[in-house]
Backbone bond lengths (Angstrom), bond angles and torsions (degrees), N, CA, C in turn:
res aa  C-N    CA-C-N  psi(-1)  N-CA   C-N-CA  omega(-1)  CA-C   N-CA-C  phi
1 X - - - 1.454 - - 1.522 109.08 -
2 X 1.269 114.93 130.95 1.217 131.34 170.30 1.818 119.59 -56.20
3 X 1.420 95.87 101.18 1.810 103.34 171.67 1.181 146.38 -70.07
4 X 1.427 116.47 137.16 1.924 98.85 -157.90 1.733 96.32 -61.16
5 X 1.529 86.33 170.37 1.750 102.32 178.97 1.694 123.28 -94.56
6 X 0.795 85.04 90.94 2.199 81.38 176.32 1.658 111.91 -76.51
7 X 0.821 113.06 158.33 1.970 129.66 -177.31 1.477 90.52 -142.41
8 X 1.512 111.18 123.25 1.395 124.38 177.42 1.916 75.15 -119.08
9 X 1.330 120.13 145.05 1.101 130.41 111.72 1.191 146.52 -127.25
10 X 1.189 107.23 172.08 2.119 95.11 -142.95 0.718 134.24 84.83
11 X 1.570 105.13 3.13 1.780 128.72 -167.53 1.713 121.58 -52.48
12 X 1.215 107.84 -18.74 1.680 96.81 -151.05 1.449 91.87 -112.92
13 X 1.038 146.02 69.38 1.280 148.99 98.63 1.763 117.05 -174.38
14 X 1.113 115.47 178.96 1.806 137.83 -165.60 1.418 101.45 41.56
15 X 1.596 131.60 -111.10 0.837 111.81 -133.77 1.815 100.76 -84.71
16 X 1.778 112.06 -29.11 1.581 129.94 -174.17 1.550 92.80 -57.84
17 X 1.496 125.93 -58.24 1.673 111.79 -169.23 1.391 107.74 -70.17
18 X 1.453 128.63 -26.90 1.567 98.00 167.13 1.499 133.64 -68.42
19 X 1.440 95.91 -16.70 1.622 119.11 154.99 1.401 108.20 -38.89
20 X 1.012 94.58 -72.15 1.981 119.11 -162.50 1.566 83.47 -49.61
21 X 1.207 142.86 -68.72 1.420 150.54 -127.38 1.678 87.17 -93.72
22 X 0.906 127.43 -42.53 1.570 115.25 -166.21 2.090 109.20 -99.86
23 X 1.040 118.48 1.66 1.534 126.34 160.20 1.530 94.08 -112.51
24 X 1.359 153.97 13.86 0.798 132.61 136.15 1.398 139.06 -69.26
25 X 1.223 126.75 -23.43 1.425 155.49 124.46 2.187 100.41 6.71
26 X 1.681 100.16 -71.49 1.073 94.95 -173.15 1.810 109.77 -125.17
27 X 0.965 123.83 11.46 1.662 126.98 178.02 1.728 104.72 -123.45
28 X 1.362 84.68 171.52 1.408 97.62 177.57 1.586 91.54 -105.73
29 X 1.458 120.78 136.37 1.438 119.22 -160.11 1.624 113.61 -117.17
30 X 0.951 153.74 129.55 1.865 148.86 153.01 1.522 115.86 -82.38
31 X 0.898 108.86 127.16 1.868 94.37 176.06 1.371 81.76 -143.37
32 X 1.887 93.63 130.67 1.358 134.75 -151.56 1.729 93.89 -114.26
33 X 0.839 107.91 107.95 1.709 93.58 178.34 1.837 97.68 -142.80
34 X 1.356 106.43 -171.80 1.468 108.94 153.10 1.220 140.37 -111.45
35 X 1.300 112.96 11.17 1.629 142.22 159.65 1.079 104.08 -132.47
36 X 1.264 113.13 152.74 1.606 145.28 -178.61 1.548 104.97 -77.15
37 X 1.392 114.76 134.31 1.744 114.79 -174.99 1.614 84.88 -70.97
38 X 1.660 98.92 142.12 1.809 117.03 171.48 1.792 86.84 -76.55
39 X 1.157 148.57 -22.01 2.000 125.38 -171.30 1.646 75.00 -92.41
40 X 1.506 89.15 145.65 1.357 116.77 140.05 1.167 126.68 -27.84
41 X 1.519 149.17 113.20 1.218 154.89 150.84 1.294 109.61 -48.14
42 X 1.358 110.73 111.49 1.761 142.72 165.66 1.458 97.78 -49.55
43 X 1.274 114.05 141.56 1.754 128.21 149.46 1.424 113.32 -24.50
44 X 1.383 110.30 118.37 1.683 113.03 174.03 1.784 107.13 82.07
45 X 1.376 110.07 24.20 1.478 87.48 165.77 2.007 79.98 -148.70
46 X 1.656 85.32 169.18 1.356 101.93 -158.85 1.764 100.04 -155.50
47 X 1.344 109.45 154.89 1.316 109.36 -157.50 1.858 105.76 -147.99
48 X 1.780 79.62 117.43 2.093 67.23 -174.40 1.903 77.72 -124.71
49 X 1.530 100.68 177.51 1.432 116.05 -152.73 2.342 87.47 -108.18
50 X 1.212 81.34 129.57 1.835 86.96 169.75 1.617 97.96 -171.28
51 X 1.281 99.41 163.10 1.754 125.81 -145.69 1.402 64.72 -144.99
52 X 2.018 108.27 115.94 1.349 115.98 -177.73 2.077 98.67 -96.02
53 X 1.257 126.13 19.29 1.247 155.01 169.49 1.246 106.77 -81.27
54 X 1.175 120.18 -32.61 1.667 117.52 164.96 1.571 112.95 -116.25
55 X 1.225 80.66 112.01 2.158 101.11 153.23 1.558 111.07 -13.74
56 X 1.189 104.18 -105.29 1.876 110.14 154.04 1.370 117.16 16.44
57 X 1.848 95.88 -81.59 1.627 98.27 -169.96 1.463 109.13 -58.42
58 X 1.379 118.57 -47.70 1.573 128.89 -165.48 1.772 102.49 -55.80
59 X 1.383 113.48 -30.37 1.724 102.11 174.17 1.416 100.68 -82.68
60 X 1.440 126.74 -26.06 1.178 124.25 -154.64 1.491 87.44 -62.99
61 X 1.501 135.10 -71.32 0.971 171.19 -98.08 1.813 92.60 -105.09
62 X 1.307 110.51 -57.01 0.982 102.50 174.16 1.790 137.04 -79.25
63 X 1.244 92.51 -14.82 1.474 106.98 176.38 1.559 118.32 -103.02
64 X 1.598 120.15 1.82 1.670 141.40 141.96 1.901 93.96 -65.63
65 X 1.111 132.87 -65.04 1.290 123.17 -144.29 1.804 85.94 -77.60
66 X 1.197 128.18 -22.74 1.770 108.73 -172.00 1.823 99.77 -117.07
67 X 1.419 112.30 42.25 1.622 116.54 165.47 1.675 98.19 50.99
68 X 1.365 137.15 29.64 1.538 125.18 167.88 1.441 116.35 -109.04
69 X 1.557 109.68 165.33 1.629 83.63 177.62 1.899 113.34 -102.38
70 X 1.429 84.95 166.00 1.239 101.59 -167.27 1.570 124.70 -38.61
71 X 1.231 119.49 -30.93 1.471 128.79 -179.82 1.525 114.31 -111.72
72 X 1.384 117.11 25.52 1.183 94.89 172.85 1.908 102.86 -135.97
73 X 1.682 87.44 35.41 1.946 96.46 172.39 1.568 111.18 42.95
74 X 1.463 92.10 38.58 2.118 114.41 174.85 1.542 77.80 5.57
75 X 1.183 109.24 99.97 1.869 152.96 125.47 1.141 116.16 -64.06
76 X 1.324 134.99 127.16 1.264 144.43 -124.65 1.474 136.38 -17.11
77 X 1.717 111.16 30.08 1.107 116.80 167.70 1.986 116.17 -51.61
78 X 1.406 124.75 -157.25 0.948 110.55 -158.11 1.866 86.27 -116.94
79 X 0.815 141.65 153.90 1.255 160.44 -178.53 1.393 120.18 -55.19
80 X 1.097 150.42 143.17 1.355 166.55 -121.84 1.932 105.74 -132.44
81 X 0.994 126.81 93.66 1.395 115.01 -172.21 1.326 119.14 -82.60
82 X 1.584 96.94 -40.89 2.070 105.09 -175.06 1.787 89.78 -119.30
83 X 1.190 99.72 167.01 1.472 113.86 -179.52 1.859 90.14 -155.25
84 X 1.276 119.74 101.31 1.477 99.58 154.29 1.548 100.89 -135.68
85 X 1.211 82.39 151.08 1.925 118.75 -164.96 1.345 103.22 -98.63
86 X 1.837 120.84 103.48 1.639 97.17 170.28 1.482 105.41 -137.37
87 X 1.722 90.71 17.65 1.808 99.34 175.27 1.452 122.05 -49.47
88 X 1.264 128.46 128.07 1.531 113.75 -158.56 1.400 99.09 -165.18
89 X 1.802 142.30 155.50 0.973 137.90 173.15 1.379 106.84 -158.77
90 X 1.217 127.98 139.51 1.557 138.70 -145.19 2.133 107.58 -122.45
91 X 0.951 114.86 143.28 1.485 104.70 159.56 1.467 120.05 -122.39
92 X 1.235 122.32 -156.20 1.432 134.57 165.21 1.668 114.45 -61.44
93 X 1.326 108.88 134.96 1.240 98.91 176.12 1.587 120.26 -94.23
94 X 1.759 115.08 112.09 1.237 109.64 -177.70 1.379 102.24 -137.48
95 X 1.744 101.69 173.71 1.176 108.56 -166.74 1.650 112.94 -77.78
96 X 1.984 116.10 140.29 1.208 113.47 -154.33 1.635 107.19 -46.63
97 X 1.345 133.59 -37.08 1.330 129.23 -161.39 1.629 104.69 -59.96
98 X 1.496 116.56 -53.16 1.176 124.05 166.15 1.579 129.53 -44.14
99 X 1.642 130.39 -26.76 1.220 129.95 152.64 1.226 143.65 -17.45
100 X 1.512 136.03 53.48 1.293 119.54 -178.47 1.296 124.44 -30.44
101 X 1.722 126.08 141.14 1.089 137.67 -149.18 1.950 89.87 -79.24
102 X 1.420 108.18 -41.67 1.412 97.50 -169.26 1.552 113.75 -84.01
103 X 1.213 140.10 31.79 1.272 154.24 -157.97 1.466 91.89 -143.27
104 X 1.145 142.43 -61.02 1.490 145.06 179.22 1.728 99.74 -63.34
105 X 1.689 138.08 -25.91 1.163 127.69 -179.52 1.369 97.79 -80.69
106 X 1.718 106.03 -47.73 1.834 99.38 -177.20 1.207 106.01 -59.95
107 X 1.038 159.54 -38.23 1.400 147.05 -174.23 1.254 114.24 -66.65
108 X 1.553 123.97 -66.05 1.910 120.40 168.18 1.636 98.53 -47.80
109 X 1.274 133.35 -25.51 1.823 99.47 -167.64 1.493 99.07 -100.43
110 X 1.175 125.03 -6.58 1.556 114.73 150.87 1.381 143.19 -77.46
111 X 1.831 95.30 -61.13 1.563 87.56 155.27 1.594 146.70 -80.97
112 X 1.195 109.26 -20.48 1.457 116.62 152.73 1.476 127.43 -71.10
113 X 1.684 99.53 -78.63 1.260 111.74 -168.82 1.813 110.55 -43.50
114 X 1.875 89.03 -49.83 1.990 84.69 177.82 1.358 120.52 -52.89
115 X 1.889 130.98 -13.42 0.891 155.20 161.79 1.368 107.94 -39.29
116 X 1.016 95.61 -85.11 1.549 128.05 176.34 1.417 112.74 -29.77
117 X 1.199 111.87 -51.49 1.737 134.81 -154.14 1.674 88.52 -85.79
118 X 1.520 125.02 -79.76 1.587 140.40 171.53 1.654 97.28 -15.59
119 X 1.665 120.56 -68.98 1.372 121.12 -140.21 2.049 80.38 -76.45
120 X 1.023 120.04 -45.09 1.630 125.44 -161.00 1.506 82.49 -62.96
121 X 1.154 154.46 -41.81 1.811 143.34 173.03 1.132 108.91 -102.50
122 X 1.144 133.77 41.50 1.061 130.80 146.97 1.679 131.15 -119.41
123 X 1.497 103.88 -38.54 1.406 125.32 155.97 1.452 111.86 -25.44
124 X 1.331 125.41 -96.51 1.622 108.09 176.72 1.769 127.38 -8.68
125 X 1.298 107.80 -59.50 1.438 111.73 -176.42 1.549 98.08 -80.16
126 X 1.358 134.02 -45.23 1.716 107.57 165.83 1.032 126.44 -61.04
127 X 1.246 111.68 7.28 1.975 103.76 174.79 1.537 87.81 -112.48
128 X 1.046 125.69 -66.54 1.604 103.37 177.23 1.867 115.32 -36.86
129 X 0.907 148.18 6.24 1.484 132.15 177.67 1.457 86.12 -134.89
130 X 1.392 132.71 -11.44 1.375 125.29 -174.57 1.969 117.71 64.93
131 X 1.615 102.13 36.29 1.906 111.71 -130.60 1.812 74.58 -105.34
132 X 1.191 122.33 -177.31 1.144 129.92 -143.61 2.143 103.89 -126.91
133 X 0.784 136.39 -171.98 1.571 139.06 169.35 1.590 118.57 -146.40
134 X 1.223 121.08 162.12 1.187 102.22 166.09 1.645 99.26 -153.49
135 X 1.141 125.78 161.65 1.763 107.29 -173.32 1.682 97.50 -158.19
136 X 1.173 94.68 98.71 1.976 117.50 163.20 1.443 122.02 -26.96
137 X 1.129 110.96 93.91 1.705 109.69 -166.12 1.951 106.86 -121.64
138 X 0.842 145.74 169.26 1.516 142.40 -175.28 1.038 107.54 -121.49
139 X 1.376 118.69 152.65 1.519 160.42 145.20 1.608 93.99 -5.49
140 X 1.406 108.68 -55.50 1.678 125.91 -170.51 1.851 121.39 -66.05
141 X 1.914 96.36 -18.29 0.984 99.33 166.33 1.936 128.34 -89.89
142 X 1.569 88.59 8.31 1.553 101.66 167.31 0.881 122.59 -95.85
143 X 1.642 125.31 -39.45 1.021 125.82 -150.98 1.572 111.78 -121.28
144 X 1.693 98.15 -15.81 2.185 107.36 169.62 1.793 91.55 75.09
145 X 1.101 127.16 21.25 1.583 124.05 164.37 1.798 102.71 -130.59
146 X 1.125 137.42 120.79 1.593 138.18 146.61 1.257 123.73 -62.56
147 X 1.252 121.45 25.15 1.545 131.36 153.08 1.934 108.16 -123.88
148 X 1.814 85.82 -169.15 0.863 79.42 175.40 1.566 92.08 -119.63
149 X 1.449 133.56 44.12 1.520 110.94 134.13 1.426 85.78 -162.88
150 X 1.558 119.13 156.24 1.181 113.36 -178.69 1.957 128.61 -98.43
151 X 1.150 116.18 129.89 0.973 154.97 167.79 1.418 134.46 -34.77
152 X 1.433 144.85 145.16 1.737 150.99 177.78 2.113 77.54 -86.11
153 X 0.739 119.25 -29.73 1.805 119.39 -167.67 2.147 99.61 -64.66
154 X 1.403 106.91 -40.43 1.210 129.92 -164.09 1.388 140.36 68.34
155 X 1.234 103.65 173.30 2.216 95.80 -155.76 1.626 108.69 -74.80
156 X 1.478 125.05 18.09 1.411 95.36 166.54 1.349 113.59 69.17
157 X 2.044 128.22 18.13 1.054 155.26 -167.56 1.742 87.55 -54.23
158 X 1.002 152.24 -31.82 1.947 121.72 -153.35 1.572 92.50 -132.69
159 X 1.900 118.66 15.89 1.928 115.71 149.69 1.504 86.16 -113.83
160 X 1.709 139.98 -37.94 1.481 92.78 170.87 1.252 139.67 -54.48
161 X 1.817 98.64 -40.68 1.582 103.38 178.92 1.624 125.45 -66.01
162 X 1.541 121.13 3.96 1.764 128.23 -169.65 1.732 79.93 -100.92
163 X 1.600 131.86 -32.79 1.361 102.59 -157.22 1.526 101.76 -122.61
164 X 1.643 122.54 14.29 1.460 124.86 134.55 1.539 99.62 -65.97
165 X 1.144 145.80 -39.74 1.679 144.90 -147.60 1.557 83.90 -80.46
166 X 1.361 113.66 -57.00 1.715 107.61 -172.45 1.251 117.81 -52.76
167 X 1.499 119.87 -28.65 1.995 113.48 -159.63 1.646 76.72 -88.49
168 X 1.239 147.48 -57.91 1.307 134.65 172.69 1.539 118.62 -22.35
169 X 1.603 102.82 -66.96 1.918 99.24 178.33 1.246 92.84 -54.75
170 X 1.158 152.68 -45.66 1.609 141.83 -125.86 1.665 86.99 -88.72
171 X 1.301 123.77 -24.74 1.444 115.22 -167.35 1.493 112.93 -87.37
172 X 2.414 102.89 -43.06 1.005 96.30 175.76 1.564 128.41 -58.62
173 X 1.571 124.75 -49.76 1.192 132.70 138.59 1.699 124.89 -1.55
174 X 0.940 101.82 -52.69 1.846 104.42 176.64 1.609 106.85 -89.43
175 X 1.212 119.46 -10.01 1.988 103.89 160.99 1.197 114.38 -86.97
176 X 1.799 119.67 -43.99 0.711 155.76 175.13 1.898 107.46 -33.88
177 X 1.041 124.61 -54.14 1.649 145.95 -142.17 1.863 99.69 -143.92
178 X 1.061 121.06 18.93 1.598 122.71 173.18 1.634 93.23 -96.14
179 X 1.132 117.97 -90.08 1.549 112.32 174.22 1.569 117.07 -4.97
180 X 1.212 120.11 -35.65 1.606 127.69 -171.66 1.249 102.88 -79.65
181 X 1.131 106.49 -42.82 2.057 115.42 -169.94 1.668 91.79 113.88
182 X 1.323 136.62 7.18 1.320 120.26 160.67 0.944 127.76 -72.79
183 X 1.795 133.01 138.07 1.563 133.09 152.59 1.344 119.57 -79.77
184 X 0.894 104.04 150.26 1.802 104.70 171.10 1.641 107.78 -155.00
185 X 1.089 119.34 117.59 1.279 145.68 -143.36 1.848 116.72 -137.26
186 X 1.447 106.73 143.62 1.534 93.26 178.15 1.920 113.34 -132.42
187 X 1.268 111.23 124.19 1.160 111.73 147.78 1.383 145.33 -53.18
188 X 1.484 119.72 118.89 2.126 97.73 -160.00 1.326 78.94 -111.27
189 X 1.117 156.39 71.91 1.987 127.36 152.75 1.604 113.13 -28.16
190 X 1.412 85.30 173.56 1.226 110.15 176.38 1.436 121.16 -131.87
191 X 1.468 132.33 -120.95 1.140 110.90 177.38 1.641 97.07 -98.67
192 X 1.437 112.06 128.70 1.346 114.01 -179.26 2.077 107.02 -123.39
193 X 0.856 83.12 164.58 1.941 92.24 178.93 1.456 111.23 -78.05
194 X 1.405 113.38 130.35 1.543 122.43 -179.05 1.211 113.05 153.98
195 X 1.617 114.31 -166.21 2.167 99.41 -178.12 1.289 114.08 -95.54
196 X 1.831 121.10 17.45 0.862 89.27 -166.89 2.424 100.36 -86.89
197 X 1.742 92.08 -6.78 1.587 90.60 171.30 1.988 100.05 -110.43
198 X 1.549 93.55 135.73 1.479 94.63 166.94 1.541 115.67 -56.01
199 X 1.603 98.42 134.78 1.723 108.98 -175.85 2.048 107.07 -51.81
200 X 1.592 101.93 -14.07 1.670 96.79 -168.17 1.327 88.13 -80.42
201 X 1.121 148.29 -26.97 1.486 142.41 -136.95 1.449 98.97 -101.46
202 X 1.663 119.12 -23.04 1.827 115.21 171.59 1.485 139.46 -20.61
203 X 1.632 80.06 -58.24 1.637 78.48 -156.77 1.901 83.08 -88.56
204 X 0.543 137.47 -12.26 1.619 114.55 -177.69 1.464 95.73 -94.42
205 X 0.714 128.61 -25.49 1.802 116.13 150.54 1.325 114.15 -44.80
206 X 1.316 128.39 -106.53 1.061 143.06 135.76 1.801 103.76 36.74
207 X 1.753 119.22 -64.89 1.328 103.62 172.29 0.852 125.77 -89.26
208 X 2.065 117.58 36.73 1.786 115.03 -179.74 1.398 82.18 -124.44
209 X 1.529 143.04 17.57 1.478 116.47 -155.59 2.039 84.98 -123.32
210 X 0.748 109.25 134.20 1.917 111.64 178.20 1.078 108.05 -54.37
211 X 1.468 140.93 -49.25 1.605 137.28 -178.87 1.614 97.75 -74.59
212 X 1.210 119.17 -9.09 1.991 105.82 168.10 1.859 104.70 75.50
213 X 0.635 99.49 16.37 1.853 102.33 157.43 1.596 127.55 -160.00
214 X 1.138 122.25 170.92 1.687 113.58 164.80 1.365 117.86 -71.53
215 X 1.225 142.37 -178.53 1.228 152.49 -177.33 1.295 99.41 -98.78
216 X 1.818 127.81 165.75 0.844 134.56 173.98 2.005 125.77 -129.63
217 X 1.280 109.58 128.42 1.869 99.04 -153.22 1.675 87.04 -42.79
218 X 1.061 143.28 -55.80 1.223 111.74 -177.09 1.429 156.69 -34.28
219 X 1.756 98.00 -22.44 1.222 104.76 161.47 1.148 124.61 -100.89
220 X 1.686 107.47 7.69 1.417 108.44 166.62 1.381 103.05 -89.97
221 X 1.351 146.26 -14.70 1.166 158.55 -154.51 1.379 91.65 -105.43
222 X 0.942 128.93 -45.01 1.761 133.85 -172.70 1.761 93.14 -61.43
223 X 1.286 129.48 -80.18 1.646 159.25 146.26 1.975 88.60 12.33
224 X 0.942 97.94 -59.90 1.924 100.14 -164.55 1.340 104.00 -90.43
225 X 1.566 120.75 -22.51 1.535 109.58 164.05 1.678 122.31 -68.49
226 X 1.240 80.79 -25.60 1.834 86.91 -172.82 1.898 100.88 -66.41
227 X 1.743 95.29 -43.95 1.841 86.52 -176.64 1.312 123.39 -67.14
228 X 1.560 105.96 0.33 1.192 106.52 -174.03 1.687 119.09 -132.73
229 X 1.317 94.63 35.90 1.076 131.40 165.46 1.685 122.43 -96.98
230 X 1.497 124.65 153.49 1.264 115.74 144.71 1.014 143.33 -38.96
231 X 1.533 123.22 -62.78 0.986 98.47 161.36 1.818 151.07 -61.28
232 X 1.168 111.98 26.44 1.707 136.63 -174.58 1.645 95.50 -126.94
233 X 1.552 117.85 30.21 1.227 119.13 -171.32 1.811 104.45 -71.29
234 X 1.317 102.58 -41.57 1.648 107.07 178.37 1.551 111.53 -96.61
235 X 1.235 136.24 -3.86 1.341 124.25 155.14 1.729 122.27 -83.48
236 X 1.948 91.45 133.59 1.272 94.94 169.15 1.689 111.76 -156.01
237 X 1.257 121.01 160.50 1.684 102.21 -173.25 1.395 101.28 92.76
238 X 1.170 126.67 -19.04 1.420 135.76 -164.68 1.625 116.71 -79.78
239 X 0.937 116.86 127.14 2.006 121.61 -167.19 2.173 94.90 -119.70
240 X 1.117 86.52 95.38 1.672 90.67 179.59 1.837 125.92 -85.39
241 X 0.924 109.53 98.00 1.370 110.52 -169.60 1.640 113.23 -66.91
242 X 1.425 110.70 121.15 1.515 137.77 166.65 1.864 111.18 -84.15
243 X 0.970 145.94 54.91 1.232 139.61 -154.34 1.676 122.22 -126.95
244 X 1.234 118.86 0.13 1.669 106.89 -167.27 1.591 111.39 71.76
245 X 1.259 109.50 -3.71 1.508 97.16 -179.86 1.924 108.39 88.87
246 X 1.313 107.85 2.66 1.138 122.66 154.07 1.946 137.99 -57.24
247 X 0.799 118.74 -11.52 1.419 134.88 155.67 1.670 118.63 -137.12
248 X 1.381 136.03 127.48 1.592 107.65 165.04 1.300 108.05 -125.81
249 X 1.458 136.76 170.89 1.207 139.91 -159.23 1.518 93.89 -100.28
């Protein structure tokens, strides 16, 4: 029997490959990244190379994962079930004055704009399967600091402001795509385990977070199965916090 289709991008490692690894379970999966995941690719998932920064790649990307070709906005290919977004790229944390102007553009045209670009080619095939989204946003997009307290180092002002910009798309997206039968939904982590925090920096994390450790992509991976699950049949618009108990609404 033929398996629904998931599109991870950002797929190939921390929090996107535990993605990849836990909708692999029940989809047939693509993870779109710009490096190749270093584990071995499991049965039923497959991996082509796109920079969600270009237009191009983002149709490319989506019309590789449903067998159509690339320029013809895969027309009656088969429909798109999961869409999760965890393409993302981080810098130094300094104070806003200090920001080079072209470091603050690379950051909005990846994590937003590639946002932007992904959900605009991807839409067609989630309304054909009526299939659901979910899009990886941070702790930082609550609070406008990338720690967890702020700093003479500074808040990391132009990756908070790309993943406040995301829980926004994630909302416009869900008025937008309800009429269709689409969800579109957001994951917020917090501080979770992987490269995007140095392994020295843990445990003193770890003793500012209330549950007393970091998170693990798995339970951010757990978090996006559930939205994209049945039972998350009537949630949408929804930004689900992964955090230690580190931010609450």
């Amino acid at each position: 029997m033929t398996r629904p289709v998931a599109l991870v991008t950002g797929g190939a490692r921390n929090i996107g490959w535990a993605c990849v690894l836990r909708l692999a379970a029940t989809h047939e999966v693509w993870v779109a990244d710009t490096q190749a995941p270093e584990a071995p690719l499991p049965d039923g998932v497959h991996y082509l190379a796109a920079d969600v920064a270009r237009a191009a790649d983002c149709r490319a990307a989506v019309a590789a994962a449903l067998g159509a070709p690339a320029g013809e906005g895969a027309a009656g290919a088969r429909g798109l079930a999961v869409w999760v977004h965890s393409a993302a790229i981080t810098a130094p944390a300094r104070p806003i004055e200090a920001i080079p102007e072209a470091e603050w553009r690379q950051l909005v045209d990846v994590n937003l704009t590639g946002a932007f670009l992904m959900a605009q080619a991807a839409i067609p095939a989630l309304r054909r399967a009526q299939g659901c989204a979910v899009l990886i946003a941070s702790r930082a997009g609550r609070t406008g600091v990338a720690a967890l307290n702020a700093s003479a180092s500074g808040t990391k002002a132009h990756y908070a402001a790309t993943k406040a910009g995301l829980l926004s798309l994630v909302k416009s997206l869900a008025i937008e795509l309800a009429p269709d039968g689409v969800r579109v939904n957001a994951v917020v982590p917090g501080s979770i385990e992987g490269t995007m925090i140095p392994r020295e920096r843990w445990d003193a994390l770890a003793a500012q977070i209330p549950l007393g450790r970091l998170g693990t992509p798995g339970e951010v991976a757990d978090a996006v199965a559930f939205l994209c699950s049945p039972q998350a049949a009537y949630v949408t618009g929804h930004a689900l916090d992964v955090n230690g108990g580190t931010w609450m609404s």
